[in-house]
N, C-alpha and C positions, 0 to 999 in steps of 0.2 A: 504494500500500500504506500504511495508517494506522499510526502514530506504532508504538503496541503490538505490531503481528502484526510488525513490523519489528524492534521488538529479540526476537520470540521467532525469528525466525526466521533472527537473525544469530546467537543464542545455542545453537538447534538445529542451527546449521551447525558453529559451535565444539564443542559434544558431537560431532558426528560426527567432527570433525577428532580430537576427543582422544581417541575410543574405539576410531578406527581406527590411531591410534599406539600405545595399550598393548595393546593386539590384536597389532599385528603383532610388539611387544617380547617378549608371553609366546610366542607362536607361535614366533619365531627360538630361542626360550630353551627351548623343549621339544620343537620339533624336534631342536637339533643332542643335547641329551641322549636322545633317544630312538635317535637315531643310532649313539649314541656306544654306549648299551649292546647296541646289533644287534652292535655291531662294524665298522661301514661307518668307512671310514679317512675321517680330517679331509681330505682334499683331495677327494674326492669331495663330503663336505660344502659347503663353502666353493662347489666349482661349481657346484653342484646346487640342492641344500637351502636354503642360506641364499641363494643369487640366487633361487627359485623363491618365497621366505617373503615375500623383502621386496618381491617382483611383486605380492603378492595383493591389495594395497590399491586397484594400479590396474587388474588383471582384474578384480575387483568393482565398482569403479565404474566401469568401460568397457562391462562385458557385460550392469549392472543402465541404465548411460544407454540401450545401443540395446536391447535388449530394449524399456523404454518407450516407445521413438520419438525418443529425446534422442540422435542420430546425430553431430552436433556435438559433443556432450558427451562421448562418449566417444571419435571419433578426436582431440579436441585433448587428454581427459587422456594418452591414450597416447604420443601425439610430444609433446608436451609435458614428460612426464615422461621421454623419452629428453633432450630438449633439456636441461632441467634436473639429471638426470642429470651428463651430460658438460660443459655450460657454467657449471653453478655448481659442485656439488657436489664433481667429479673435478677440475675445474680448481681450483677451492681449496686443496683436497688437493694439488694440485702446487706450489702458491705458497706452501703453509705444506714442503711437504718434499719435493721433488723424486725419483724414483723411479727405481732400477732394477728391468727386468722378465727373467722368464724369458722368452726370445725364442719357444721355440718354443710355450711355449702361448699368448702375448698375439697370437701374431701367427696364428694359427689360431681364435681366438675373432673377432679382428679382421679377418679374411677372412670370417667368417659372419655377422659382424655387418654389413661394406659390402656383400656380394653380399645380404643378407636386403632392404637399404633396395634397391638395385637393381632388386631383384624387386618390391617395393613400388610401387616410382618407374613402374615401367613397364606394374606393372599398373593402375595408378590414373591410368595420362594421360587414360582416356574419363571418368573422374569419377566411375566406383563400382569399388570393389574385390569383382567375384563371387564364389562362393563355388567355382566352378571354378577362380579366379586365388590363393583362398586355400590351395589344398590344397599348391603348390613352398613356400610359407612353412612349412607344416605340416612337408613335408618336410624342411626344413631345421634345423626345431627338430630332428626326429628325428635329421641329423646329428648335431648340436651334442648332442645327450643321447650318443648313441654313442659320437663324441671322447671326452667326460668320462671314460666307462664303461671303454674302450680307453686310455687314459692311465694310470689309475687301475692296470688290472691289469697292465699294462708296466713300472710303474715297482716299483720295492723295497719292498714294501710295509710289509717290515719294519723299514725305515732311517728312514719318514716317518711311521708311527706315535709316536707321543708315549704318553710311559707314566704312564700319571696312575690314583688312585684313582676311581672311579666310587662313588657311593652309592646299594646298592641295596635300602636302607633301602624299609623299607615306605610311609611317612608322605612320601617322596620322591619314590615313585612316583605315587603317587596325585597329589600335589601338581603334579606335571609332566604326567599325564595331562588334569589340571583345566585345566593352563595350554593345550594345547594345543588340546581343546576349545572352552574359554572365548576363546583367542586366534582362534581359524576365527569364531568366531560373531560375535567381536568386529570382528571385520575386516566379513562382512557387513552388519550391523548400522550400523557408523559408515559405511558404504560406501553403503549405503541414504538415510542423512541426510546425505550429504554432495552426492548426484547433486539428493536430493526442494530440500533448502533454497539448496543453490549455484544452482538453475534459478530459483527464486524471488528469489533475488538478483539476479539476470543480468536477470529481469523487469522488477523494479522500477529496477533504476540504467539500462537502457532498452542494457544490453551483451551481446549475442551468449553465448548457452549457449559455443561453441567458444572462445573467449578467455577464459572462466570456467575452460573446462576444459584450456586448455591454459598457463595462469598460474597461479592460485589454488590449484583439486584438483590441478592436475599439480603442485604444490610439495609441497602437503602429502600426497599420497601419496608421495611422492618421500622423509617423511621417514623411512623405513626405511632406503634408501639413504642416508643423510648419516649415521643413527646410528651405520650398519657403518663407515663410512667414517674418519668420528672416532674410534671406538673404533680402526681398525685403527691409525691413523696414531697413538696416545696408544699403543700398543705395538709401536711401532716397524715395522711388517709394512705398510705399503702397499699393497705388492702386494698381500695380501688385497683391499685395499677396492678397488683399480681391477679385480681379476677378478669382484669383486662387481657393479660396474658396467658393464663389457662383458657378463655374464650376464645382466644383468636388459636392458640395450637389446635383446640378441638376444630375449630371453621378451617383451618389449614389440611386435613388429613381429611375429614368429613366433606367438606362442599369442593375445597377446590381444586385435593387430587379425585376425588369419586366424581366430578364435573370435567375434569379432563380426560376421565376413562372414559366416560361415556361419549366424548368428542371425536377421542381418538380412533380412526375407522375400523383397527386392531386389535383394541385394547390398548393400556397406556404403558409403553418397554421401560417398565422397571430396572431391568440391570444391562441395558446396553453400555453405560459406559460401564468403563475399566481404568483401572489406576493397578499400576505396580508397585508390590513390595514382598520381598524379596525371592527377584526372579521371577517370580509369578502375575499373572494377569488377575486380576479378581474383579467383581462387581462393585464399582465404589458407592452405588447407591446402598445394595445389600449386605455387604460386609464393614462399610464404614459408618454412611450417613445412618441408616438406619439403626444400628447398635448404639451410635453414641445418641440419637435420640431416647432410647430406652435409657442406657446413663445417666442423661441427663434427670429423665422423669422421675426416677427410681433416686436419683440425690435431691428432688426437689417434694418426693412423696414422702418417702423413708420417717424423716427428721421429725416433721411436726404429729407423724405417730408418736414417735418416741417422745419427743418433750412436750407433748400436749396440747399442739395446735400455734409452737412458737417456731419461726423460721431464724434460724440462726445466722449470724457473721461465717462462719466457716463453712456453713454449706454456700455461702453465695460464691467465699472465697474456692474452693472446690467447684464447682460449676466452673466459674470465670477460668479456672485451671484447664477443666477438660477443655472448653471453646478456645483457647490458646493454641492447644496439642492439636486440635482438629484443622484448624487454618493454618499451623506448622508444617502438621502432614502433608495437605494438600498441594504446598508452597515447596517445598522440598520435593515434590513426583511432578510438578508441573514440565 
């Protein structure tokens, strides 16, 4: 690739990166207001809504990669962005302020989230995930929407309500309307240039579509999740940002790899790529990506069995450890 098409095309990659971040900012910002004046209570929000807002970056560049044939592209943004997710992201978030959770719902999100990868793991041993194998994924989103739904109307809904002014000023509306159009369109859009110029990069530096997308796009769609997360932790509610992040692993595995099986004319190839180590070819989906998402799960379930619903500094520091090893790996076989 000659001198020029290379800085447009790392500069096109960057617009996509930044169109698909203030995309997904207006989007979270005019969903949860649009919400708010239905009437749908803030914890339905939080489960739902804003995990479903800050998914959309990596549904769109997962279901626009296989749609094109870019199959790699889009199963490493999607575990990719679970991996970074929980090993950078939530693990940070533990290490800057260690969390307690409400047990029964972390630990019901958390039982949907390791049996979803389960069902993954075992439907992807032949090396495509069909679109017959995608449909108990599907189902299980539909639990997980249910829960929410079911939670929601069980609990008091009058005691979790928060009573705050709403503006429903005219010039408001419209403004929030704009945002959330302009944030959908925006999300596809930079989602578009983010699959077309990440593949063009991945071309020229002579590195696998899947390691692009499961490093690079998967961080930077990821960054809806670090915004929620930050914010949550800067007002003191944590637990926000890790139900943020258990919601969006489960909508990762459930909607938008079971959404691209069912796209893909084949089934969705699970282990076509390969990465070597030592001497040998192996599946880097099957043998890397996927194990160290069970790692991850299994360091981020484990802990608050054992201490009783508390997330500790050293499991986040542990997490943040494995996601080091894992983009070491991958950087060393490139």
């Amino acid at each position: 690739m000659k001198g020029n098409h290379m800085v447009w095309t790392v500069l096109l990659f960057a617009l996509g990166l930044a169109i698909i971040i203030k995309g997904g900012d207006w989007f979270v910002e005019a969903a949860v207001w649009l919400a708010e004046i239905t009437g749908v209570p803030k914890i339905l929000i939080g489960a739902t809504v804003v995990s479903l807002a800050t998914t959309l970056p990596e549904f769109f560049v997962s279901v626009l990669a296989v749609s094109g044939g870019q199959a790699g592209l889009g199963i490493g943004n999607a575990l990719g962005s679970i991996i970074c997710n929980t090993g950078m992201i939530l693990a940070i978030s533990l290490v800057v302020r260690p969390s307690k959770v409400e047990k029964s719902l972390f630990y019901k999100k958390a039982i949907i989230m390791f049996v979803s990868l389960v069902v993954l793991v075992v439907a992807s041993l032949d090396g495509v995930l069909s679109r017959l194998e995608a449909i108990p994924l599907l189902v299980l989103l539909g639990v997980f929407v249910f829960l929410n739904v079911y939670h929601v109307k069980k609990s008091n809904l009058e005691q979790q309500k928060q009573v705050h002014h709403i503006d429903t000023h005219r010039k408001k509306k419209w403004i929030n309307i704009a945002k959330f159009v302009g944030g959908a369109a925006g999300i596809v859009v930079g989602a578009q240039l983010l699959v077309t110029y990440g593949s063009k990069i991945a071309l020229a530096l002579g590195v696998s579509e899947g390691i692009v997308g499961v490093t690079i796009i998967a961080v930077g769609t990821s960054l809806p999740e670090l915004v929620t997360t930050i914010t949550a932790i800067r007002k003191n509610e944590a637990s926000l940002g890790i139900g943020n992040i258990l919601g969006a692993n489960i909508l990762n595995m459930t909607m938008i790899l079971s959404t691209c099986a069912l796209i893909a004319p084949s089934g969705l190839a699970v282990g076509a790529e390969s990465i070597t180590l030592g001497g040998a070819d192996i599946s880097r989906t099957l043998f890397i990506d996927l194990p160290v998402v069970g790692l991850l799960f299994l360091l981020l379930i484990i802990p608050p069995i054992i201490f009783k619903g508390k997330l500790k500094r050293l499991q986040g520091i542990s997490m943040l450890a494995v996601y080091i090893a894992f983009i070491a790996l991958l950087v060393l076989n490139v």
